[in-house]
N, C-alpha and C positions, 0 to 999 in steps of 0.2 A: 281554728286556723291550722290549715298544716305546715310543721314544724321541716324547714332545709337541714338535708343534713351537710353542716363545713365542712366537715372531714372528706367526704364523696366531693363535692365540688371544689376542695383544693385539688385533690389528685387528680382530677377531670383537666383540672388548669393547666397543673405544670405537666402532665401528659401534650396536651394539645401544643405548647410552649414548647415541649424538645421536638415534638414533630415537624414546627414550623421554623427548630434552627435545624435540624438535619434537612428538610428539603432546602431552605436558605444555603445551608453549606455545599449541599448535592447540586446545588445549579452554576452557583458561584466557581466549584468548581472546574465542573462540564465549560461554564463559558471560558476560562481561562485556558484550557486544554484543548480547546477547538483553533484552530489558527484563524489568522486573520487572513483580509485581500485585501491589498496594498490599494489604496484609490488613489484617482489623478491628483497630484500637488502633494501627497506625502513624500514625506522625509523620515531616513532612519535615523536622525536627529529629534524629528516631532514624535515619532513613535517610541523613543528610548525616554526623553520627556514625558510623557504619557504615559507610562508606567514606572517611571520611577526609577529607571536601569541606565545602564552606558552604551552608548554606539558598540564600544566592542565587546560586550556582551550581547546582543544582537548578533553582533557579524561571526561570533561565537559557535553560538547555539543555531546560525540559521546558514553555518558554512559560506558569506560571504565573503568576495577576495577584496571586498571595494564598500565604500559609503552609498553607490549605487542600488536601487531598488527599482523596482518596474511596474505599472499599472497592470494590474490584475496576480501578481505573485502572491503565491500565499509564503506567511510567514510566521513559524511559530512564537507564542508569546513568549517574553522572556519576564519577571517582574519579581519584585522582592518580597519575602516572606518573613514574619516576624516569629522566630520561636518562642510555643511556649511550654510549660511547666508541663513533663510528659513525652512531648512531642519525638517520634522515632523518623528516622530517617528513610525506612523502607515506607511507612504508614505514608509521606510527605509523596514521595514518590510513586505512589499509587494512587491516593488522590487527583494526582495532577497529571495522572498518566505518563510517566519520564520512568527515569529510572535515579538508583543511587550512584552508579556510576557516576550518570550526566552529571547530576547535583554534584558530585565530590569532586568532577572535574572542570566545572566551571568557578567554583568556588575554592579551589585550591585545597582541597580538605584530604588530608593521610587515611584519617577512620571516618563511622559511620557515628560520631557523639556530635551530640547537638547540645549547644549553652542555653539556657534560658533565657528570654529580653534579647539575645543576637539576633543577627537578620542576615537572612541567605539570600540567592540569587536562586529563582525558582526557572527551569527552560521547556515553560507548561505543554505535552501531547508529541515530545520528542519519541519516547518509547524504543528507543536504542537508536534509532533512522529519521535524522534530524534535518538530511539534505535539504535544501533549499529548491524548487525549481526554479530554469533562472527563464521567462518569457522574452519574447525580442525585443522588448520597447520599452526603454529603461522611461522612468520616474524625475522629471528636471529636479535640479536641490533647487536649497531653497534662494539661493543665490542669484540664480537664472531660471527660475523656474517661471513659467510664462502663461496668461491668463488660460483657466482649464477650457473657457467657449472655444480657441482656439488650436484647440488638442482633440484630433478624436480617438474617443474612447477606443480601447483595445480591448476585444474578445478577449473573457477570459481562458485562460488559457489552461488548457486539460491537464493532469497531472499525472506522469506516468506511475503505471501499476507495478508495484514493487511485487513480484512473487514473493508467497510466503516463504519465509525459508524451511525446509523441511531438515528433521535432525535425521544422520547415516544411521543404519542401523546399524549397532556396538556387533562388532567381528567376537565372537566369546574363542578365546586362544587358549585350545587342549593346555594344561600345566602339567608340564612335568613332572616325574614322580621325583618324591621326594628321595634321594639314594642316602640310606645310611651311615651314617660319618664312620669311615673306617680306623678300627686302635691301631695308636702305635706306639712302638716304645725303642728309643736313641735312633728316630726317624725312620724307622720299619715297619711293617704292617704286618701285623698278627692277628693269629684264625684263635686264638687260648690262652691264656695263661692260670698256670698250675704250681702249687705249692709242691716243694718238691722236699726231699731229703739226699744231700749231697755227700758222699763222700772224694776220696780223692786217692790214685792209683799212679802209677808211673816205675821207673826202673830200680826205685829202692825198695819196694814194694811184692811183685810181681813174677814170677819164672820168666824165662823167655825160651820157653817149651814152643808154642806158637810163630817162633821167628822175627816176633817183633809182628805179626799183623793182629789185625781187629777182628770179630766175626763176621765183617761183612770181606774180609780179603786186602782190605787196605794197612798202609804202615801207620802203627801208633804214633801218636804225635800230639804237641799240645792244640787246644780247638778238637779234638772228640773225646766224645762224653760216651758211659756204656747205659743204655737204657731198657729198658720191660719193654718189648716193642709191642706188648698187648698196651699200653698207652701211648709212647710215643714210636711209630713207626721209624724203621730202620730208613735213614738217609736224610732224613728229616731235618732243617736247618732250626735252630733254636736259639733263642737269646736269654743268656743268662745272670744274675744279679743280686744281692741282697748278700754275698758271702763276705767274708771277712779273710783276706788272705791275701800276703805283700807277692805270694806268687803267682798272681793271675792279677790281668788286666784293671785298674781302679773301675768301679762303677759301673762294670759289667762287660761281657764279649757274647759272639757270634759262634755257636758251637755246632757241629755235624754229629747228630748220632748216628753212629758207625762199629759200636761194639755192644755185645752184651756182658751179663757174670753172673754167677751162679746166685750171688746174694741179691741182685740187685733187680727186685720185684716191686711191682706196684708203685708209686707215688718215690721212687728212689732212682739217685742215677750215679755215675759214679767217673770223677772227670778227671781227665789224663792231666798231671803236670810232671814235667820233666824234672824230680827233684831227690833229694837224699830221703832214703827212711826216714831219718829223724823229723824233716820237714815235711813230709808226708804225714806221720803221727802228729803234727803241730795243726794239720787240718780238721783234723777228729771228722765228727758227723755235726753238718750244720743246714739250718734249714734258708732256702735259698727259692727265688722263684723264676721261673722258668717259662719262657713265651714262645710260643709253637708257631714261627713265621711262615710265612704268605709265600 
């Protein structure tokens, strides 16, 4: 006798088993996502009954301004859904054809978190464009609504074609070049700055062989500095800082180089104050920095 094998015909089983709940859930779905057409004698009273829902979720999700319905409108389903264990709110929304918007705004919801065991309001085959159409012949309630042999039926009635909406094509907008953040220093803009070695000159100091003027022709004075113009060009406005002396400006000044000196080469400069010898040698040689402005 030959021998079944269990093992092959369990998995045969419950293969066959999930296939016939995903087509069960694949149809269930489809039907719920399909709208309906309003027939003679409904009510969106019976129809909210019917599935489980409120008149005004109905007039909701189907843009109605009234309890009024019409024979032959179609209408999208609206019906409740029970979350469960897992359950995403996009997955919800694709099944049923809608969106999460709709879902979040028919059901008053901030995010996209679902509770387990809660039950939503589902507004099944909306898909962003949930308008209603509205046909000319309304639907009696149920109140006076009048035997249907005595009602004729109404063509149904065609439902206008929504074009697709097509997305603009994105404008790409040249960007700007990125412009370098310009230095500054006591709110000026500078091309340098350079270590320097400072001395200091003025009328205790000095002959006044020259008349009192600078190498460039102008009168000494305090605010010009004598400098190498093999680095800092003659006329050149510069800001200066870092020195230590009660006779110049606290925390730095705006200086003109305007002179030169026989000692004063390379990486050295040499800055006018109007003061006694003795305060002159109080300056000695100090190292100081020096910003070559804009």
């Amino acid at each position: 006798m030959k021998k079944i094998n269990l093992k092959k015909w369990a998995c045969a089983a419950i293969v066959a088993a999930g296939m016939l709940t995903i087509t069960h859930v694949q149809a269930e779905a489809a039907g719920l996502a399909d709208p309906i057409i309003v027939k003679q004698g409904q009510t969106l009273s019976h129809l909210a009954a019917q599935y489980g829902t409120s008149v005004q979720d109905w007039k909701q999700v189907n843009h109605l301004s009234s309890d009024l319905i019409y024979a032959g409108q179609k209408l999208h389903i609206v019906f409740p859904y029970h979350v469960n264990q897992g359950d995403q709110l996009a997955y919800i929304a694709n099944r049923y054809e809608t969106t999460v918007a709709e879902i979040q705004a028919i059901n008053g919801m901030q995010s996209d978190r679902l509770i387990a065991g809660s039950t939503i309001i589902i507004p099944a085959g909306t898909n962003g464009y949930y308008k209603a159409a509205t046909p000319s012949v309304p639907v009696q309630s149920a109140q006076d609504a009048i035997p249907a042999e005595q009602v004729q039926e109404q063509p149904p009635i065609k439902q206008p074609v929504v074009p697709a909406r097509v997305a603009p094509t994105p404008v790409v907008q040249p960007v700007a070049a990125v412009k370098p953040a310009v230095p500054t220093i006591a709110g000026k803009e500078y091309s340098k700055a350079l270590n320097m070695t400072a001395s200091a000159y003025g009328p205790g100091n000095i002959m006044w062989q020259w008349g009192g003027k600078t190498f460039t022709g102008t009168q000494v004075r305090e605010g010009v500095i004598a400098v190498d113009p093999k680095v800092i060009p003659l006329g050149s406005k510069v800001y200066v800082t870092g020195y230590k002396s009660p006779l110049l400006p606290a925390g730095g000044f705006v200086a003109t180089a305007e002179d030169t000196g026989g000692a004063i080469k390379g990486n050295r400069i040499d800055i006018y104050i109007d003061g006694t010898q003795s305060q002159l040698k109080q300056f000695g040689m100090q190292g100081v920095k020096l910003y070559l402005l804009k």
